[in-house]
C-alpha positions in Angstrom: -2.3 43.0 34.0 1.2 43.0 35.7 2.1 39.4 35.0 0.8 40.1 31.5 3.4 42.6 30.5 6.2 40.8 29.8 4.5 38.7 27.6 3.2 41.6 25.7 5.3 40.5 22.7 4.5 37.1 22.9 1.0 37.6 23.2 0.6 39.3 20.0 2.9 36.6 18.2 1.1 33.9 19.5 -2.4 35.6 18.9 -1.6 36.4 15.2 -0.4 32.9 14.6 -3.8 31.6 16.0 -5.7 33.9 14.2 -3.3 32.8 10.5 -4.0 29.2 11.6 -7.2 29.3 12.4 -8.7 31.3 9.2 -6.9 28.9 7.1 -8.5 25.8 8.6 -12.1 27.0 8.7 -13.4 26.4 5.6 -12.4 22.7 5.5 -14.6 22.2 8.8 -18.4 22.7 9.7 -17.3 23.3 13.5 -15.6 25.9 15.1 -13.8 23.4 17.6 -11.3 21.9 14.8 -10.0 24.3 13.7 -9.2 25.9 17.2 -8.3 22.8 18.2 -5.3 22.3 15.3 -4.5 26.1 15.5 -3.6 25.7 19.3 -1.2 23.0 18.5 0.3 24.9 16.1 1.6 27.7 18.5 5.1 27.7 20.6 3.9 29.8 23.4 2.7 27.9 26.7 -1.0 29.6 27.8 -0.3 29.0 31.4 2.7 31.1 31.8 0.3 34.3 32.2 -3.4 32.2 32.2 -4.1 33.0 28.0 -6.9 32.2 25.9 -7.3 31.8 22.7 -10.4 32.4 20.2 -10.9 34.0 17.1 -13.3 36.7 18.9 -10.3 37.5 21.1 -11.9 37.5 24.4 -9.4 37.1 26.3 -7.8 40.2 25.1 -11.2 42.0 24.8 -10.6 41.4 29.0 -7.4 42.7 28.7 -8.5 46.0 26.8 -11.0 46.5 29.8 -8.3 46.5 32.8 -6.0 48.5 30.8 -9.0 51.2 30.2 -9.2 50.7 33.9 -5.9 52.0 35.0 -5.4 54.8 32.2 -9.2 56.0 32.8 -8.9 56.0 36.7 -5.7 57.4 37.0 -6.4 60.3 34.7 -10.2 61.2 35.1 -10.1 61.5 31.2 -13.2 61.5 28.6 -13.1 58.2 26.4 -12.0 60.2 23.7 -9.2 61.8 25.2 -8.3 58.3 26.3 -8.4 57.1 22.5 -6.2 60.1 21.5 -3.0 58.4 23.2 -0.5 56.5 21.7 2.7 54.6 22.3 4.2 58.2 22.7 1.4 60.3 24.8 3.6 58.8 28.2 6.4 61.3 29.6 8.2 61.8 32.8 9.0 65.4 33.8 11.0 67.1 36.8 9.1 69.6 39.2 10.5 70.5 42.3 13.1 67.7 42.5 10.3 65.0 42.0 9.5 62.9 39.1 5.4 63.7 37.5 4.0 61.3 35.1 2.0 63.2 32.3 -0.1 61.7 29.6 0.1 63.9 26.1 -3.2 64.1 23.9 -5.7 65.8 22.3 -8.9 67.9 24.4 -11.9 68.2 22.2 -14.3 69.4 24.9 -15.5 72.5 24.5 -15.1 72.1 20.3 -13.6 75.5 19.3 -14.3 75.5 15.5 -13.7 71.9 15.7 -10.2 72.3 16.4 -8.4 69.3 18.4 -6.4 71.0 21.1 -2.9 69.5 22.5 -3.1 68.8 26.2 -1.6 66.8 29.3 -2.7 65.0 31.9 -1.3 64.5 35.5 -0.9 60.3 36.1 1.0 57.7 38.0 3.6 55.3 35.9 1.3 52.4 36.1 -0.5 53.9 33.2 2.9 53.8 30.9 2.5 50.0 31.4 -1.2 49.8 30.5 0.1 51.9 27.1 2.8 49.5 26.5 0.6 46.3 27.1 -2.6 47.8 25.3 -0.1 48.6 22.2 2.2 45.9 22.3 -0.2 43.2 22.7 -2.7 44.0 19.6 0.0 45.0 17.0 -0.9 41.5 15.5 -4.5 43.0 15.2 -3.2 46.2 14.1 -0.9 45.6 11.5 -3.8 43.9 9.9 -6.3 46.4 9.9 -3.4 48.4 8.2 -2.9 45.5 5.6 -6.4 46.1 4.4 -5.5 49.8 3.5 -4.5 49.1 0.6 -7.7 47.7 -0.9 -8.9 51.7 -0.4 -8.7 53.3 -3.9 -9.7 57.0 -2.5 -6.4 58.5 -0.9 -8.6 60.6 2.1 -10.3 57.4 2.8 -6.9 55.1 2.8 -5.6 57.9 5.4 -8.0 58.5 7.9 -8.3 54.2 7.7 -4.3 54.1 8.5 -5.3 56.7 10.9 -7.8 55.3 12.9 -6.1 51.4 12.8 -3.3 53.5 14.5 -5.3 53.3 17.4 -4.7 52.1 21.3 -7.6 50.7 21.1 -7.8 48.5 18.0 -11.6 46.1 17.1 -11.2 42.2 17.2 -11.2 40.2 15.3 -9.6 42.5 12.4 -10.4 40.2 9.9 -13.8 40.9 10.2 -15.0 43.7 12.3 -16.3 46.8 10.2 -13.6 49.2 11.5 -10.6 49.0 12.9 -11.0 51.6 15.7 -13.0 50.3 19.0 -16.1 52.5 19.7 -17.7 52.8 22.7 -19.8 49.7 22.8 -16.5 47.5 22.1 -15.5 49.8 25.4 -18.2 48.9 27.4 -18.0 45.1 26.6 -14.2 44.6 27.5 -14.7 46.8 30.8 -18.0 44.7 31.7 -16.0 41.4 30.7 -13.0 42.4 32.8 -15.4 43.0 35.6 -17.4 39.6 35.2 -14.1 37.6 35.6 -13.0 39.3 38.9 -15.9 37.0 40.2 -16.6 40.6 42.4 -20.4 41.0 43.6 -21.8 43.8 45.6 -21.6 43.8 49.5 -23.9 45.3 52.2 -21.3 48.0 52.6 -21.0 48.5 48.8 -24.9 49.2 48.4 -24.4 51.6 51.5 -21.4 53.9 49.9 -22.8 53.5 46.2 -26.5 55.3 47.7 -25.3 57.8 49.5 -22.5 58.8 46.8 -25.3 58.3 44.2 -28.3 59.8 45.5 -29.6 60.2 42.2 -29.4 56.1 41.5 -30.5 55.0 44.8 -31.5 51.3 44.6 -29.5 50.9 41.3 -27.2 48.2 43.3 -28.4 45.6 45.4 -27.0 43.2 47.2 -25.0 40.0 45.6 -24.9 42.7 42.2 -22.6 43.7 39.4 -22.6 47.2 38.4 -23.0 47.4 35.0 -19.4 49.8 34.5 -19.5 52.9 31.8 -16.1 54.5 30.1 -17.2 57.8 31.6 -18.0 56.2 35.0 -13.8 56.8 36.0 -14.0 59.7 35.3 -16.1 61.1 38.4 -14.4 57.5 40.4 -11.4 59.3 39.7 -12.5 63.0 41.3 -14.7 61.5 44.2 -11.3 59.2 44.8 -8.7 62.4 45.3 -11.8 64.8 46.8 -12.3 61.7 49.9 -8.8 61.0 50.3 -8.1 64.7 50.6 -5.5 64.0 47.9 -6.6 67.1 45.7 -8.7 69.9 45.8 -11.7 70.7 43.2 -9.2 73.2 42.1 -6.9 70.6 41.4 -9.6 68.7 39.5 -10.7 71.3 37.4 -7.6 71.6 35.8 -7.3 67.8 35.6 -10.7 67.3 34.0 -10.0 70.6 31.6 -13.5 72.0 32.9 -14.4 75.7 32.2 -16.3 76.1 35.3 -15.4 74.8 38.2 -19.1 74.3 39.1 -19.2 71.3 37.0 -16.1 69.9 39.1 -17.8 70.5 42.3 -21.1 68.3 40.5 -18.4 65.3 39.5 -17.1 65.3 43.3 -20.8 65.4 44.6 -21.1 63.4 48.1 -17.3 62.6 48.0 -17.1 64.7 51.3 -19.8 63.3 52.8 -18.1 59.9 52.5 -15.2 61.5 53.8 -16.5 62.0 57.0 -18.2 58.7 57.2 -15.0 56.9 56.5 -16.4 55.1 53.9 -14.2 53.1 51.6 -11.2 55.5 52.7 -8.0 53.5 51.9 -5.9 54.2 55.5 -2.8 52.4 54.1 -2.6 55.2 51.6 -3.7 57.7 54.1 -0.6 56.8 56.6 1.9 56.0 53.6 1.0 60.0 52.4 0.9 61.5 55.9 4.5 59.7 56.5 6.0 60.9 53.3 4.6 64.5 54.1 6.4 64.5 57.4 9.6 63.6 56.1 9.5 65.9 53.6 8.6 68.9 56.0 11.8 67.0 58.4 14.0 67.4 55.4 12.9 71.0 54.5 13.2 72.7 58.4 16.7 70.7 58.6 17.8 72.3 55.5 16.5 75.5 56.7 17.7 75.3 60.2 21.4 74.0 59.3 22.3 74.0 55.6 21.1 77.0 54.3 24.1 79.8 53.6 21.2 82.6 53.5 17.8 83.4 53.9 15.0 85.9 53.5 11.6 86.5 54.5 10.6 87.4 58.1 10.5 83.8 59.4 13.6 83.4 57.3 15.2 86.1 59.3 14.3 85.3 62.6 15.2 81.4 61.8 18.7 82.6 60.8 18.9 85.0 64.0 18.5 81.8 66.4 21.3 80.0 64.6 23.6 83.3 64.6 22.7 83.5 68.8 23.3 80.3 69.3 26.6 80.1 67.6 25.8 76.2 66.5 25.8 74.8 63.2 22.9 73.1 64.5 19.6 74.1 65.7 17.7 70.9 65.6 18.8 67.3 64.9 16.8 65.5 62.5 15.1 63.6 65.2 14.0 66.8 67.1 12.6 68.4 63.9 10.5 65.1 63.3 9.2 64.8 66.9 7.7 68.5 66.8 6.6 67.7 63.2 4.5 64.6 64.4 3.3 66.6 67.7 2.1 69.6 65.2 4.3 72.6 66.7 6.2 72.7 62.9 4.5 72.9 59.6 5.9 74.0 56.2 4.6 73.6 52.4 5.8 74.9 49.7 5.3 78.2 47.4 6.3 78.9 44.1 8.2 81.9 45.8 9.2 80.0 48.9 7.7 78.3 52.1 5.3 79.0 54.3 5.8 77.4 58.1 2.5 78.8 59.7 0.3 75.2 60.8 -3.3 77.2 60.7 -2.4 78.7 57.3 -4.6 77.8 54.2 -2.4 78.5 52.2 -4.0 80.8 50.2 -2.5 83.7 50.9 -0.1 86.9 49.6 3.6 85.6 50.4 4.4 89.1 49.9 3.6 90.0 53.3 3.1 86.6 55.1 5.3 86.8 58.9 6.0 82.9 58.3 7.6 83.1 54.5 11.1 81.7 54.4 12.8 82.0 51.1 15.9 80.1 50.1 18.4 81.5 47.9 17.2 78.5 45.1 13.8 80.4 45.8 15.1 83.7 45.4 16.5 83.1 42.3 13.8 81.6 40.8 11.4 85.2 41.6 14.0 86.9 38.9 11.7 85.5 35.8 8.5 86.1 37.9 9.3 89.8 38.7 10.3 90.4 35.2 7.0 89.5 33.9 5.3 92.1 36.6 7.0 94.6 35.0 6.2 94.1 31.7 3.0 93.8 33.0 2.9 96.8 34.9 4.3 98.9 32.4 2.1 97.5 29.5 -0.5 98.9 31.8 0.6 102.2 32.4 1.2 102.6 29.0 -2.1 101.7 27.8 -3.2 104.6 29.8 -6.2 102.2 31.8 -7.2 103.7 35.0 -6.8 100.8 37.1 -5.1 102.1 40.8 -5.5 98.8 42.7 -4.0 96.6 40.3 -1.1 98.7 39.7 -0.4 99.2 43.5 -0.7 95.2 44.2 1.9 94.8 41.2 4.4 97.5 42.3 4.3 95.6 45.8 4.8 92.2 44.3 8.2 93.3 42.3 9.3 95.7 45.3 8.9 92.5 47.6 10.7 90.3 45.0 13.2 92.9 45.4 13.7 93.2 48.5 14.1 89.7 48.9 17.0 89.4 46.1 18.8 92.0 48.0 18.4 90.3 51.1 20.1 87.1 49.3 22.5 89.5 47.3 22.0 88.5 44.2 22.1 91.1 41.2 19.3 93.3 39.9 18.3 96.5 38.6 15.9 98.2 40.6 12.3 99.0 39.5 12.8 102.2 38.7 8.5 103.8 38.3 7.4 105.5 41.4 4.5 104.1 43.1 1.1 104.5 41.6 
């Protein structure tokens, strides 16, 4: 698919000048072969920069359709409708946390409120923009002419939702033909299982193994020297049993990612994936040392900000961090080197909180910040509690004025804003105190 890409433009060029050529030659021959024949001599783009082939079917690109599936199914864990809801469009970049998050934009039908589609996003990696670009930019050919044939529609609704659906990713071959221009799920299944056929890749002892014991359910359903016959919905529990065994996610994580209601039905998608956890099975250790080294240097980078660069901080480990560099009368506690060494060894660990950090190793990190001994919050931190303690005071006082006997609740709230508080003084930035009394 990579050396694909760009040749997308070419590719749907030199397809729809196959396709003109061909058509036109057909009816003077009895065979299929002449006319392909002429109409690949009649093209200016060289099939073995990027391996092409041509024929009317479009088989080739049907194989192309199934590895871009692939990547957008595998790295989103999305139904196949939600898939077919993205365009050339659905791909954005946002900023969190001073990193960069891919997110795929479309439309969640599951559960059907009233039949209302729903706008949504989806967490992904930019490998998926590609996939987007090459799936689009490659079929246009195909596209445009399923849009040519609209006008032949006489009833306006019926024009539209053709236009509609011919503005699809996923567009049928050979449009000159095909009954719709939309690919269902059958067109699906044929490009991912034609994808799959050319990778040559057959079933191993160790594949039988892992594809039993993650699939107790279809025990004997691969043998050895096999092909698993591959489903659209079958990424979509690839994808959660992937993040679940590389302990890249929790089911949490997932449930949000799959849009589920109950998280009951994420735990079912995930089945076994612990299991092959602790058998190593299939765990990709490359990507396990590239995320454990990345995860040390960003805990490095965090205690060396903390220790040396931060003007002022708050919480209790906060406090007692910026006690040692006041004793010490150093601009520095710990070099960069230091901090790393104690990272790898396990005696410093830090993660990050919507209100600040927490630096306790044994910590789940589920937990009230509020009155955790190993919160440190930066002034960035601090700042960013202003909005949050605002909306537990509306909160609070929506309550009390609603007259709802609730005691507990109202207690936990008038903690969290006196704890933001408390922490904005300690940073000395401006605010006017909570002024209700304690419930």
């Amino acid at each position: 698919m990579t050396s694909c890409y760009p040749y997308r433009h070419e590719i749907s060029s030199a397809y729809g000048d196959f396709i003109t050529e061909y058509e036109r030659l057909t009816g003077r021959y009895t065979s299929s072969i002449t006319p392909r024949k002429h109409a690949l001599k009649k093209l200016n783009f060289d099939p073995s920069a990027i391996d092409i082939e041509f024929d009317y079917s479009g088989h080739w690109l049907s194989k192309l359709r199934g590895a871009c599936y692939i990547v957008i199914a595998a790295f989103t864990g999305c139904r196949d409708g939600e898939i077919k809801s993205f365009n050339l469009d659905s791909y954005q970049e946002k900023k969190y946390a001073g990193m960069t998050v891919s997110v795929l934009n479309g439309v969640h039908t599951k559960p059907n409120l009233g039949g209302v589609e729903r706008t949504t996003s989806w967490v992904t990696i930019p490998a998926v923009k590609k996939a987007i670009e090459l799936l689009w930019d490659a079929f246009s050919f195909a596209r445009e002419g399923w849009k040519n044939q609209a006008s032949d529609i006489k009833h306006v609704d019926e024009r539209n939702k053709f236009l509609k659906d011919a503005d699809s990713l996923f567009v049928t071959l050979p449009h000159s033909t095909a009954k719709k221009p939309n690919a269902g799920r059958q067109s699906i299944f044929h490009s991912l299982n034609s994808f799959i056929r050319s990778l040559d890749c057959l079933a191993t002892k160790d594949d039988v193994y892992e594809f039993n014991t993650l699939n107790p359910s279809r025990k004997g359903d691969l043998k050895i020297g096999e092909r698993l016959h591959i489903h659209p919905h079958a990424f979509r529990r690839t994808f959660a049993v992937y993040l679940v065994r590389n302990k890249l996610s929790s089911l949490l994580d997932i449930k949000y990612q799959f849009k589920h209601m109950n998280i009951a039905m994420t735990s079912w998608y995930a089945n076994q994936a612990n299991i092959a956890s602790y058998l190593d099975m299939m765990i990709d250790n490359e990507l396990q040392d590239e995320i454990a080294g990345e995860n040390k240097n960003y805990m490095t980078d965090i205690f060396y900000h903390l220790y040396n660069e931060a003007e002022t901080l708050a919480g209790p480990e906060g406090k007692r961090i910026k006690n040692l560099r006041t004793e010490g009368d150093a601009t520095i506690y710990l070099s960069k080197e230091e901090i790393r060494n104690q990272v790898e060894e396990g005696r410093l660990s830090i993660i990050e909180h919507p209100g600040g950090y927490c630096t306790n190793p044994d910590c789940d990190r589920i937990c009230d910040m509020t009155v955790c001994q190993y919160k440190v919050v930066t002034v960035e931190k601090a700042k960013s509690l202003t909005s949050i303690r605002d909306k537990l005071i509306t909160k609070y006082e929506e309550i009390y004025s609603s007259g709802i006997d609730i005691p507990n609740i109202m207690s936990k709230i008038y903690y969290e804003i006196r704890s933001i508080e408390i922490v904005l003084s300690e940073h000395n930035l401006d605010f006017v105190a909570f002024s209700k009394e304690e419930f």
